[in-house]
C-alpha positions in Angstrom: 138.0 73.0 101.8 134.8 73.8 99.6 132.8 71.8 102.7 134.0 74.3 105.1 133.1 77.2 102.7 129.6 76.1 101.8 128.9 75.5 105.3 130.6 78.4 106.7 127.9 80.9 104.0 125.3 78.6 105.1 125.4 79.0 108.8 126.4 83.0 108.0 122.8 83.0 106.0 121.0 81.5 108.5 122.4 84.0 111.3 121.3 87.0 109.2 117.5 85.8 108.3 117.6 85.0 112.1 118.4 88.3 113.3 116.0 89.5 110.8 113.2 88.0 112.1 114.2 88.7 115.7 114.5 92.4 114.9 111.0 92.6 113.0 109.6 91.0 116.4 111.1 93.1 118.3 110.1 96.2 116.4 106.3 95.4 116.7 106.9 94.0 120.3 107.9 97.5 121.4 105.2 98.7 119.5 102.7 96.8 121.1 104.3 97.2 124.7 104.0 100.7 124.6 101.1 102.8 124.0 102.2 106.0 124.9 105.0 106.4 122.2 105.4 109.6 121.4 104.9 110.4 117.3 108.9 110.8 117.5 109.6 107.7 118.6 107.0 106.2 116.5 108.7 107.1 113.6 111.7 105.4 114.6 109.9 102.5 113.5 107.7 103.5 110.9 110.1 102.6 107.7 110.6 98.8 109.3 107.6 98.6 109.8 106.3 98.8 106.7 108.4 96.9 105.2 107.6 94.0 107.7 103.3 94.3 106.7 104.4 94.3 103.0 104.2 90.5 103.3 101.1 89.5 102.4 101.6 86.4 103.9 103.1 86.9 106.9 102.2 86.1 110.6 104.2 89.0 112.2 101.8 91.4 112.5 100.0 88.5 114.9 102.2 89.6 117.7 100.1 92.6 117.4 96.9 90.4 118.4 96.9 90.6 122.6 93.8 90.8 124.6 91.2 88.9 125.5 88.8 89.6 122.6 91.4 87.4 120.4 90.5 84.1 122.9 87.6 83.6 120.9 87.1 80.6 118.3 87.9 81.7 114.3 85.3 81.1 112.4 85.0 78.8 109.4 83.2 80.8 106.5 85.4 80.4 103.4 88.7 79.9 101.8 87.6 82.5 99.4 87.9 86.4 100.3 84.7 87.4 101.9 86.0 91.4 102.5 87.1 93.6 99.7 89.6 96.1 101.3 90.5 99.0 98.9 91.7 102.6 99.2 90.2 105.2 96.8 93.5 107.5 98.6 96.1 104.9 99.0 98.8 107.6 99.8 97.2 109.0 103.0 99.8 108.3 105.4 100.0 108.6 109.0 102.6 110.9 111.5 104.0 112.6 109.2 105.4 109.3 107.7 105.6 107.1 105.0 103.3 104.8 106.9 99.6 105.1 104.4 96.5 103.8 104.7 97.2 100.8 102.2 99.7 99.2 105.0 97.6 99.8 107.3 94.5 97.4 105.5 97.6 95.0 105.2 97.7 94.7 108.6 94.0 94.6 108.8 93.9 91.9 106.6 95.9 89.5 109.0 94.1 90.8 111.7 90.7 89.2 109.7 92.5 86.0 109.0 93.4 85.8 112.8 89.7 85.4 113.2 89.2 83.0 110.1 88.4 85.7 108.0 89.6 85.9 104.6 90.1 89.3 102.9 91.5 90.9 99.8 93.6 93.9 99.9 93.7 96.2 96.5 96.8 96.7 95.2 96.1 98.7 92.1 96.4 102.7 93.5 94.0 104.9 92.5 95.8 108.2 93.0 99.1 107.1 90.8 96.2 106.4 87.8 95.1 109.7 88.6 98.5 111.1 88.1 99.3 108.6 85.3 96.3 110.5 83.4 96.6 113.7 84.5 93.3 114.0 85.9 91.6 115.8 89.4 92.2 114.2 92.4 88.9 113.4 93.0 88.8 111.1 90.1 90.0 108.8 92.6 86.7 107.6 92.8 86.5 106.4 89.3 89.4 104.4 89.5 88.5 102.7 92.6 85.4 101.8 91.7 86.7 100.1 88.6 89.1 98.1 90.9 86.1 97.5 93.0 84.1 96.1 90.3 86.6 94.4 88.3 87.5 91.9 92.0 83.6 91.8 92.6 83.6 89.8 89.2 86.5 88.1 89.7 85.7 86.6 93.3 81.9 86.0 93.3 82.5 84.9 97.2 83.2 89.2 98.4 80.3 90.1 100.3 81.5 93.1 101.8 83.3 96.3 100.4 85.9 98.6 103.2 86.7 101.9 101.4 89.5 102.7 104.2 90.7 106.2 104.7 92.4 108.4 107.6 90.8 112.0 107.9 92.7 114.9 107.7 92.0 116.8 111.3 93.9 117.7 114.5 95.2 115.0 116.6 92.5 116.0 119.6 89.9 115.3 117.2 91.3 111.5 116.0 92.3 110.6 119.6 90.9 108.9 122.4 92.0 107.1 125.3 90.3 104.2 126.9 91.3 102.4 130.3 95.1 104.0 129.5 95.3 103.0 125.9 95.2 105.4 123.4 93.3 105.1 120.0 92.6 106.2 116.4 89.2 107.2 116.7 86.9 105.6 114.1 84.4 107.5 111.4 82.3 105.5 109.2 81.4 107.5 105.9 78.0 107.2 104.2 77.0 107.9 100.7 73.4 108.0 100.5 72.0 109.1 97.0 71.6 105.4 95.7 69.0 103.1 96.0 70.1 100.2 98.7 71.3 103.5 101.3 69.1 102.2 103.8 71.0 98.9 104.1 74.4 100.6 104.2 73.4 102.5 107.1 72.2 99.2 108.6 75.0 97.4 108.2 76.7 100.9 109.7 75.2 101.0 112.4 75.3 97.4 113.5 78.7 97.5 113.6 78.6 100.6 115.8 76.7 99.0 118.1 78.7 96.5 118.5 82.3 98.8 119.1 80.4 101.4 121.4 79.2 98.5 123.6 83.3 97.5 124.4 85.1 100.6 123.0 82.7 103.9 124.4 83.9 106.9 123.1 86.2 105.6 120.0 83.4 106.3 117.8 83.4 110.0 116.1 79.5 110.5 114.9 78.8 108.8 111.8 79.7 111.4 108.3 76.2 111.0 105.8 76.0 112.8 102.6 73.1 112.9 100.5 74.5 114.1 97.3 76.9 111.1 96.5 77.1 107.4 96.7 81.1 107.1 97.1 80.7 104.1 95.3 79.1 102.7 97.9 76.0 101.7 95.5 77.9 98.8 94.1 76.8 96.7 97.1 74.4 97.3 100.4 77.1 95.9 102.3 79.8 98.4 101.6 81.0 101.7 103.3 83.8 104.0 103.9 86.0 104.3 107.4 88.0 106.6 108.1 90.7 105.4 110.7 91.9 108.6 112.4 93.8 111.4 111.1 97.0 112.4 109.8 98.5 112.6 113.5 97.8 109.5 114.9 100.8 107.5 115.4 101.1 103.9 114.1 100.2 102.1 117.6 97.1 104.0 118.1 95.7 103.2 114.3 96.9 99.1 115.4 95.2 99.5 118.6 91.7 100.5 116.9 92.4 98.1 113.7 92.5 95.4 116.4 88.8 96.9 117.4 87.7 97.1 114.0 88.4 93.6 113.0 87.0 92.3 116.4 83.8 94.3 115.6 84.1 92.5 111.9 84.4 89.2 113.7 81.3 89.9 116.1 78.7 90.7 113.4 79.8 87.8 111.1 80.0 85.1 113.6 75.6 85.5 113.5 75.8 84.1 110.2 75.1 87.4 108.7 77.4 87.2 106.1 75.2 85.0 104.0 72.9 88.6 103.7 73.5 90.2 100.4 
């Protein structure tokens, strides 16, 4: 009788991590299906969701990964990170949702390792030490460039820095559609009152080059300011994107991740990662 009843829980265990998994495939399935969701729909999805790229480790969000850029060989840099992803304002979310900026690196991150690429994603939050202290929100800054610094010491292998943000504008603004898919536009963000600027605009620009030869018309123009660095002077290979704005809906910020990281993939596979 105690057989029967251990394997009776086993097989009803087994059925309910099945369906599990079968439901998070199916959630970003549909997801990736259709790209004209409307932002109602999308948030049908959006709590699931996010609890399915809260794994680290998992290889779910690789059903996002169709198209024929993602034919191409990974390459073969490191075991260690190489990419530092951090968000000086983890809690910007997405479609009105509980969808932020911070699961949206997660997913970026798998979307790097897809192509060999190994990344680190910050999980200390900036703006809960701001309210932990009671400070301005724009101490955000200080915070994150602590995190920054402290995992630039702690994994001499990071070469490059991602400060990722979503903007705050209207959806025509953040939106574009290309060959009947529609995007997140991007915005990179320069700080230019340090001394290496010159090579963050560089490293900028060659990675614009590479997204407007594919991708024409996802770009919004690039944001400079003169009178900050936005931490960006901790390394010349560092800068600030901001992936669409608050409307966007979750597909259309995967659809230009997936362009990002390809872009990410394209300028490293030169070698010119070894560049400090």
């Amino acid at each position: 009788m105690k057989k029967i009843i251990v394997f009776s829980i086993l097989i009803i265990t087994f059925y309910v991590v099945f369906i599990k998994f079968i439901n998070d495939n199916n959630i970003l399935d549909n997801i990736t299906q259709n790209d004209t969701l409307s932002a109602k729909e999308n948030n049908n999805y959006l709590k699931n969701i996010s609890k399915v790229l809260t794994y680290k480790n998992s290889n779910n969000i690789f059903y996002m990964l169709k198209g024929k850029e993602y034919n191409l060989k990974p390459l073969n840099i490191s075991d260690e990170p190489i990419i530092y992803i951090y968000n000086t304002h983890d809690k910007e979310s997405y479609d009105n949702s509980s969808f932020t900026v911070y699961n949206a690196s997660l997913a970026l991150q798998n979307m790097l390792k897809k192509y060999g690429i190994t990344s680190l994603v910050e999980d200390i939050s900036p703006t809960d030490l701001v309210k932990k202290y009671n400070e301005d929100y724009p101490s955000t800054y200080t915070h994150s460039k602590e995190n920054l610094i402290n995992a630039k010491n702690k994994y001499p292998s990071l070469k490059y820095f991602i400060d990722f943000h979503r903007d705050g504008v209207s959806k025509d603004v953040s939106t574009v559609t290309i060959n009947g898919i529609s995007y997140a536009k991007l915005m990179f963000f320069l700080g230019m009152n340090h001394k290496d600027s010159d090579k963050n605009y560089a490293l900028v620009k060659s990675l614009e080059e590479i997204i407007d030869k594919k991708y024409e018309g996802i770009l919004r123009k690039t944001f400079i300011r003169e009178d900050d660095d936005y931490n960006q002077d901790v390394s010349p290979n560092s800068f600030l994107i901001e992936v669409g704005g608050n409307y966007n809906t979750i597909n259309e910020v995967y659809n230009s991740l997936k362009v990002l990281s390809y872009a990410i993939y394209t300028f490293l596979e030169g070698n010119s990662w070894q560049k400090e």
